[in-house]
SERO-4910 file (N, C-alpha, C, O; in steps of 0.05 Angstrom, whole numbers):
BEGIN
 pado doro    nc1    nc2    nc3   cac1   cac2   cac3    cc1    cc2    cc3    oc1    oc2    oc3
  Unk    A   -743   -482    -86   -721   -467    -97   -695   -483    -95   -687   -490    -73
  Unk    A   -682   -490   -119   -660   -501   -120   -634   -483   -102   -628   -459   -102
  Unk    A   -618   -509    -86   -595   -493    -70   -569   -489    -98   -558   -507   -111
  Unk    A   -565   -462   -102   -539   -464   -122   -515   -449   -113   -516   -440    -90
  Unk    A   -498   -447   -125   -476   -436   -104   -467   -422   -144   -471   -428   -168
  Unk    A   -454   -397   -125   -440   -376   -149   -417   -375   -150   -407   -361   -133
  Unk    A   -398   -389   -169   -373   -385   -171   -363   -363   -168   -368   -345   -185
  Unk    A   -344   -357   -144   -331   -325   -152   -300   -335   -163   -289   -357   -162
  Unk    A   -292   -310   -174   -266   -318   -191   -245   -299   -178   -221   -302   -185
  Unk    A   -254   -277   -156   -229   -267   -146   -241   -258   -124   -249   -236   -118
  Unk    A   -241   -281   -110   -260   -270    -86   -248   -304    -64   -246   -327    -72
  Unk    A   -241   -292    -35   -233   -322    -10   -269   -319     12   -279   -298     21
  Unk    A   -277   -338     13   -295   -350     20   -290   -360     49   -277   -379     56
  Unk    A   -304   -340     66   -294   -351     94   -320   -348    108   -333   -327    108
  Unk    A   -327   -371    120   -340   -384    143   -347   -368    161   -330   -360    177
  Unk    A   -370   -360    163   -373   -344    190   -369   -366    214   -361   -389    214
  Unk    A   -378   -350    231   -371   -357    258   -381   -367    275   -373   -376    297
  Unk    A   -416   -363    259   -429   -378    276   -447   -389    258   -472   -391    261
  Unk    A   -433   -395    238   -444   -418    223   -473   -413    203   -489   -431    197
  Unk    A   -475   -384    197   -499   -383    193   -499   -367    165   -519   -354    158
  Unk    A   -480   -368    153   -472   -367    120   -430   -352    115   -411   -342    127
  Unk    A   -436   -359     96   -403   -345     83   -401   -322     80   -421   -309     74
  Unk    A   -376   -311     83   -364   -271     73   -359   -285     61   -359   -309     67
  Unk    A   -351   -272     30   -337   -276     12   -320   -241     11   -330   -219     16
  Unk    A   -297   -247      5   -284   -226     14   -259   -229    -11   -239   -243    -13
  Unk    A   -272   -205    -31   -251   -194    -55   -228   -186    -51   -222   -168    -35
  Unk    A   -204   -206    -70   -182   -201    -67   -169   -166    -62   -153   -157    -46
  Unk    A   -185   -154    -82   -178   -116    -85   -178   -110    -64   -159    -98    -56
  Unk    A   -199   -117    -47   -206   -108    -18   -182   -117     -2   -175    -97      9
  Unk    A   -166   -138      5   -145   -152     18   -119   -141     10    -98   -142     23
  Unk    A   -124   -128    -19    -94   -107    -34   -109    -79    -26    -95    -62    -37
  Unk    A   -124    -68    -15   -132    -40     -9   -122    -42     22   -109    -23     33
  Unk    A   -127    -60     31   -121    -68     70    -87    -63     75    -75    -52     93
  Unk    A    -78    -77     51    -48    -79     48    -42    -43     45    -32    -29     62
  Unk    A    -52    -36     18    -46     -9     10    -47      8     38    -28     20     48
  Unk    A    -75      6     47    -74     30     75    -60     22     91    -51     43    100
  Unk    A    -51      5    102    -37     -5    124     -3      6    119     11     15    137
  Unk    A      4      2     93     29      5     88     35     37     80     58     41     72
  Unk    A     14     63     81     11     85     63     19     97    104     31    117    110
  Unk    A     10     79    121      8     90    153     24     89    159     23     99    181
  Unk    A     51     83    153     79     82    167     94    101    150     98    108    127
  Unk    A    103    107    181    127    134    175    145    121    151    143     98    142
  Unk    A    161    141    143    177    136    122    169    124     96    186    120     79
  Unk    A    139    118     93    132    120     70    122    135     50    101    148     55
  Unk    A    138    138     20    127    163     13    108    159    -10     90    175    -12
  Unk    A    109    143    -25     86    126    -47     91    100    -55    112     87    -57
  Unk    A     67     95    -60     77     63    -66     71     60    -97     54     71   -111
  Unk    A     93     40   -105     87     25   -138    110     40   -154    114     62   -144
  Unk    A    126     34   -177    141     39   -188    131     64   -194    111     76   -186
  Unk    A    160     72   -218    154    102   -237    129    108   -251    118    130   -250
  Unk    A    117     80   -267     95     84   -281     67     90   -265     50    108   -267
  Unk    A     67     67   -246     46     75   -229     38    102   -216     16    113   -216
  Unk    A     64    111   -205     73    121   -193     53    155   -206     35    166   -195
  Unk    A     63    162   -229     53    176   -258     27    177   -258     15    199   -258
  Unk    A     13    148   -258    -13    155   -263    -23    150   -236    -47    145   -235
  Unk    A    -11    151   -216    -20    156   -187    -27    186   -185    -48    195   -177
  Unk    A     -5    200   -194     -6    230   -191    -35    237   -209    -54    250   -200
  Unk    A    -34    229   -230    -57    239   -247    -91    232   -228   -113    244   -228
  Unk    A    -80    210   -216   -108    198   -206   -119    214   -178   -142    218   -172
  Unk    A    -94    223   -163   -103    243   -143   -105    269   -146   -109    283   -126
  Unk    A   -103    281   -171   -108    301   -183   -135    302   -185   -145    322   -177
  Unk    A   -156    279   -198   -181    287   -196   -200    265   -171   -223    254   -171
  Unk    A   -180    266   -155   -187    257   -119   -192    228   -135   -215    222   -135
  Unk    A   -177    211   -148   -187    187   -151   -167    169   -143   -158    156   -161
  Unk    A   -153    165   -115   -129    149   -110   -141    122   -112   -164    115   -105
  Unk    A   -121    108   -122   -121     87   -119   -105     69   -102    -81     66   -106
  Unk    A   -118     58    -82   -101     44    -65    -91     24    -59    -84     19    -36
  Unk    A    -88      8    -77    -82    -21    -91    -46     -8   -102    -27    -23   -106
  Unk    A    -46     12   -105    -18     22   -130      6      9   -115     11     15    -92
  Unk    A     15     -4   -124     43    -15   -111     39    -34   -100     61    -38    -90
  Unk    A     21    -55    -92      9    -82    -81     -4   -104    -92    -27   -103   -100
  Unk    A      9   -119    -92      1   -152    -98     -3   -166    -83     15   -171    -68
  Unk    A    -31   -183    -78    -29   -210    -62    -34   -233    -74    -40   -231    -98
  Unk    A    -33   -246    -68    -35   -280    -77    -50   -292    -54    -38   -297    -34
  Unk    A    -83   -297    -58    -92   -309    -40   -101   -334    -35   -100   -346    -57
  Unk    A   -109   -346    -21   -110   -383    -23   -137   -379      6   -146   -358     14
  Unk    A   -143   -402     15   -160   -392     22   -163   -391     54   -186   -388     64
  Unk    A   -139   -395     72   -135   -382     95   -106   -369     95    -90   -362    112
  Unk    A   -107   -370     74    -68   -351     79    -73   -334     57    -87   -337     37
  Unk    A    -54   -309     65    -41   -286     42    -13   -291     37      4   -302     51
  Unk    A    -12   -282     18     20   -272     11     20   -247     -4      8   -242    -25
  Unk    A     40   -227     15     33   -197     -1     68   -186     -7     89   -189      5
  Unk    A     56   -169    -39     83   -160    -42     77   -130    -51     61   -124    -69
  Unk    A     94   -110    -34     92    -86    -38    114    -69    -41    134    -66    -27
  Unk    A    105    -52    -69    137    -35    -69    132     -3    -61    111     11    -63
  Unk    A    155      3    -53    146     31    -39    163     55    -50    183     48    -63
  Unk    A    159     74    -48    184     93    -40    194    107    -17    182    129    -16
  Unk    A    206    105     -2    217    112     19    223    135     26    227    148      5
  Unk    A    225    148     43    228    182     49    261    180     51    269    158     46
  Unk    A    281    201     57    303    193     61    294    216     79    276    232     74
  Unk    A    310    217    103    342    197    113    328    172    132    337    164    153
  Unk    A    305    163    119    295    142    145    310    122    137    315    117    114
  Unk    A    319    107    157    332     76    152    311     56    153    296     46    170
  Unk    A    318     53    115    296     31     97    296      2    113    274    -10    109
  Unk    A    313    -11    127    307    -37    130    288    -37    153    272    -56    155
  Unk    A    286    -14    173    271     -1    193    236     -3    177    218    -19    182
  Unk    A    235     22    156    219     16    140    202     -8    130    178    -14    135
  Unk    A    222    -17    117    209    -40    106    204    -60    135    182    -70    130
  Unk    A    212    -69    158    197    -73    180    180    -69    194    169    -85    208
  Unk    A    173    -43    190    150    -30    198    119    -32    177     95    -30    183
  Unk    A    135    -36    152    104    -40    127    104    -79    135     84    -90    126
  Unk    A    117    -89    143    115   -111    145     98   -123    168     84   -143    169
  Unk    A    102   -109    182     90   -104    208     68    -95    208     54   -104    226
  Unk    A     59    -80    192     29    -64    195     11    -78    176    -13    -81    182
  Unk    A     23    -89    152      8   -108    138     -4   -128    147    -29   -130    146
  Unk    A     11   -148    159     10   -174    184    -13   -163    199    -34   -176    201
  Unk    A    -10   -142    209    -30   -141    236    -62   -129    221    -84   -136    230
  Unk    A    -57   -112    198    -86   -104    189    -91   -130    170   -115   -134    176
  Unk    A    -88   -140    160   -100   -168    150   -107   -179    172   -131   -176    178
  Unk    A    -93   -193    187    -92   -215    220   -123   -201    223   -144   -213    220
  Unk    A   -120   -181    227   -143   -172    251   -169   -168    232   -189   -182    234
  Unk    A   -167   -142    209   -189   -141    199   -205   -153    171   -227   -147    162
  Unk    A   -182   -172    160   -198   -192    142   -195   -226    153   -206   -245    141
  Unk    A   -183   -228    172   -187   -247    196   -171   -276    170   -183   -297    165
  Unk    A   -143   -269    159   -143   -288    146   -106   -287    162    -98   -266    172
  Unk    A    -88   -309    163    -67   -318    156    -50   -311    143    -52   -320    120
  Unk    A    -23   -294    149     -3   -278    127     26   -299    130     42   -306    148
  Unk    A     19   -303     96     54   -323     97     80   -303     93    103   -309     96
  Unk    A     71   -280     87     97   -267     78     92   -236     76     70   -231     84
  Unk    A    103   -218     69     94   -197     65    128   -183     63    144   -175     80
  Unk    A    130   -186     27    152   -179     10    153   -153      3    135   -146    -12
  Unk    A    175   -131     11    171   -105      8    193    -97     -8    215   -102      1
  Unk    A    192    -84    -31    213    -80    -51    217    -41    -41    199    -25    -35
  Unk    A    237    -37    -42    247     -7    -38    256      3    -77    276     -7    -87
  Unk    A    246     16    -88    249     17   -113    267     48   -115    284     54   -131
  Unk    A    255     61    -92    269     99    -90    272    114    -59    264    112    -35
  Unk    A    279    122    -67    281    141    -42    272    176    -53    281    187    -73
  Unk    A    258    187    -36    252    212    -41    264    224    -23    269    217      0
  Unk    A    272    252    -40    296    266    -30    274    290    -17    265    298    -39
  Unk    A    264    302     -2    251    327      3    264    351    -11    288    358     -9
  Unk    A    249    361    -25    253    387    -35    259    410    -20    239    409     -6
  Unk    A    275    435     -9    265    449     -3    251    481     -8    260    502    -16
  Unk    A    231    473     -2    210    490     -5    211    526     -6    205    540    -25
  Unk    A    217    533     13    227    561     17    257    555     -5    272    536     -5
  Unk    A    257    580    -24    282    587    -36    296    613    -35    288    631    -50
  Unk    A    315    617    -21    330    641    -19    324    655    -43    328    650    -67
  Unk    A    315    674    -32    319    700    -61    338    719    -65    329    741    -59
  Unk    A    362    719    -72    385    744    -70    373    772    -72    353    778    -85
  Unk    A    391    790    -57    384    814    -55    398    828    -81    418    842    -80
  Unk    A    383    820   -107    404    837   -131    399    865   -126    398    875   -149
  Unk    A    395    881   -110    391    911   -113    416    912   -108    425    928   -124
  Unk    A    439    901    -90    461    907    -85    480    892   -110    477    870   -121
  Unk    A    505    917   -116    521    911   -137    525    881   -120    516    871   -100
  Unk    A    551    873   -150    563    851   -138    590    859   -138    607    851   -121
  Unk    A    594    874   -154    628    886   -149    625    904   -146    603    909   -157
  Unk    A    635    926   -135    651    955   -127    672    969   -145    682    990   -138
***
């Protein structure tokens, strides 16, 4: 049997450990690591612009999130570079934020796709304002003038 090897086209190729064949490990998968890592920190309230954002809502409507929405990486084949845009909760202080998705990215790549992070670029596009929920209902049974 001939030895052949299969080109992958979006996929980093890493070495096991003890030498006894390759992970190949899909980019989506390394933007899903990003997505959950960065969905875990406080003050985040969705990620990916307006459009995404749109058919994000549509997509968890019939339980189909997608967790890639708002994340880009650029992979090479022991380093990442990730860029993620978010929306922010208010009144959290975003540069706090954006430290903390930066932070959680770094460490769930580092640890569980065992690769090298050069960067991890976080764009703030909104801030969400909380609604509130309970709305006073006036008592119109009482005049208003006398």
């Amino acid at each position: 049997m001939a030895n052949t090897t299969v080109p992958t086209t979006a996929g980093t190729q890493i070495p096991s450990s003890n030498g006894a064949g390759k992970t190949v490990i899909d980019d989506s998968v390394i933007a899903k690591v990003a997505g959950i890592a960065t969905r875990e920190v406080a003050g985040v309230f969705a990620l990916g612009g307006g459009a995404a954002r749109a058919l994000g809502v549509i997509r968890d409507a019939i339980n189909n999130t997608d967790l890639t929405q708002g994340v880009s990486v650029e992979v090479g084949e022991t380093q990442v570079a990730v860029d993620i845009t978010i929306v922010a909760e208010y009144p959290m202080p975003l540069q706090k934020v954006a430290d903390d998705v930066r932070a959680s990215v770094y460490r769930a790549i580092q640890n569980l796709v065992g690769m090298d992070v050069t960067e991890v670029n976080v764009t703030i596009n909104d801030v969400h304002i909380p609604s509130d929920d309970t709305t006073v209902v006036e008592d119109d049974s009482r005049a208003r003038v006398q």
